[in-house]
N, C-alpha and C positions, 0 to 999 in steps of 0.2 A: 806717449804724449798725454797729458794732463787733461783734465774735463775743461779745465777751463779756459786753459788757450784752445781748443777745440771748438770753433764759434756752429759746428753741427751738433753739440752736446749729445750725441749718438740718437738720438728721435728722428734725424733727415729731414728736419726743419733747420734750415739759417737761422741763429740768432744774432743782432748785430753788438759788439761791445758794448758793455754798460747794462746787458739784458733784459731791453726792453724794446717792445715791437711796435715800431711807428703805427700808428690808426690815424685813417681816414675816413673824411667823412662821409656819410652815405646816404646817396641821393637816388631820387628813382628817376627813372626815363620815363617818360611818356610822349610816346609820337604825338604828331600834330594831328589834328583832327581835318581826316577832307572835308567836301563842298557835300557830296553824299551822304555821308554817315550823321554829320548836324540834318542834313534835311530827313534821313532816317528818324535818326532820334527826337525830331521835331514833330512828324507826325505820329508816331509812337505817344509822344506824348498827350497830343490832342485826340486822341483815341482811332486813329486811322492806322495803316496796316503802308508800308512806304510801297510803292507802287514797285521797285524791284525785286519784291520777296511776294511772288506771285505763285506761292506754295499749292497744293492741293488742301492741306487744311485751311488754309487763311481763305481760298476762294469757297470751301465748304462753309466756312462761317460769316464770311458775305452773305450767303445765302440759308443761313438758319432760317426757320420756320417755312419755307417752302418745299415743296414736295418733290422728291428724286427716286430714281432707278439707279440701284446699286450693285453690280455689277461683279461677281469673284468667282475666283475661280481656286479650289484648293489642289492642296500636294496630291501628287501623283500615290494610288494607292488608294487615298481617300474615299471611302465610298461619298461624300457631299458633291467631288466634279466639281462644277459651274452651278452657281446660284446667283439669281437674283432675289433683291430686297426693296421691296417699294412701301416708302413714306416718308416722314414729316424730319427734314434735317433739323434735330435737337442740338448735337455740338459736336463738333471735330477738334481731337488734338494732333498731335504729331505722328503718333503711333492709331489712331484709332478714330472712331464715326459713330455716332448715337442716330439712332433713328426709332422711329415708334410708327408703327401701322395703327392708323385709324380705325380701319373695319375692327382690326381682333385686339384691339389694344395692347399689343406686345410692343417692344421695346428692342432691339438689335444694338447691340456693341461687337459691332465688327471693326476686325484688323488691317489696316491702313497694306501689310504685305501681303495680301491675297485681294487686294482691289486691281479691277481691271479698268474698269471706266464709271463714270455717273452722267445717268439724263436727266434732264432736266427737260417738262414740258412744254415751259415757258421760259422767258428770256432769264440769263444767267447773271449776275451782277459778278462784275470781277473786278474791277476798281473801286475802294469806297467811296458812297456817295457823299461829295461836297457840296457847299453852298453856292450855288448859283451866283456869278457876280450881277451884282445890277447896274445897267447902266443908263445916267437923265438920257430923254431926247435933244438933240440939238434944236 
């Protein structure tokens, strides 16, 4: 058989007569956006934190600049064991905690996987704080 009546021209790709390969045109999907994800991305934008991503870093950095007990505990083996860390939350990211001790002026960057818990002396902010609505007297 001939190459050319052969419409697999031996590659295992179909070519159809005439040799050439229809194209279509190419469009992207994009799902619909829920009721959620807009009111996400709404307060994300206004600088607010959406009230369902109630993370450990996001509520550590709520409460930047207040004072915490920080709580870990390492690998087994470890001679460090269990340690606490008390001072001033500087920043939390995903993986990690900045804190700084006043008395000795040191500075801690501990890892978010050997955290066991954080205290807090005083009350904790875990929602961001919003504007007050006001309402006239009647």
């Amino acid at each position: 058989m001939m190459a050319s009546q052969n419409p697999y021209y031996g590659s295992g790709y179909y070519q159809p007569a005439g040799g050439q390969i229809p194209s279509y045109p190419q469009t992207q999907y994009s799902p619909p956006q829920t009721a959620q994800a807009a009111q996400a991305q709404l307060a994300i934008s206004q600088g607010m934190l959406p009230l369902e991503q109630s993370y450990i870093e996001n509520i550590l950095r709520l409460n930047k600049g207040k004072t915490a007990t920080v709580y870990m505990t390492y690998e087994r083996g470890s001679q460090m064991g269990t340690q606490k860390y008390t001072g001033i939350i500087e920043a939390a990211g995903r993986d990690h905690i900045v804190i700084s001790d006043p008395t000795t002026g040191k500075r801690y960057l501990l890892l978010m996987v050997y955290l066991d818990y954080v205290e807090f002396p005083g009350e904790i902010t875990y929602f961001p704080q919003t504007q007050a609505a006001t309402y006239t007297s009647r």
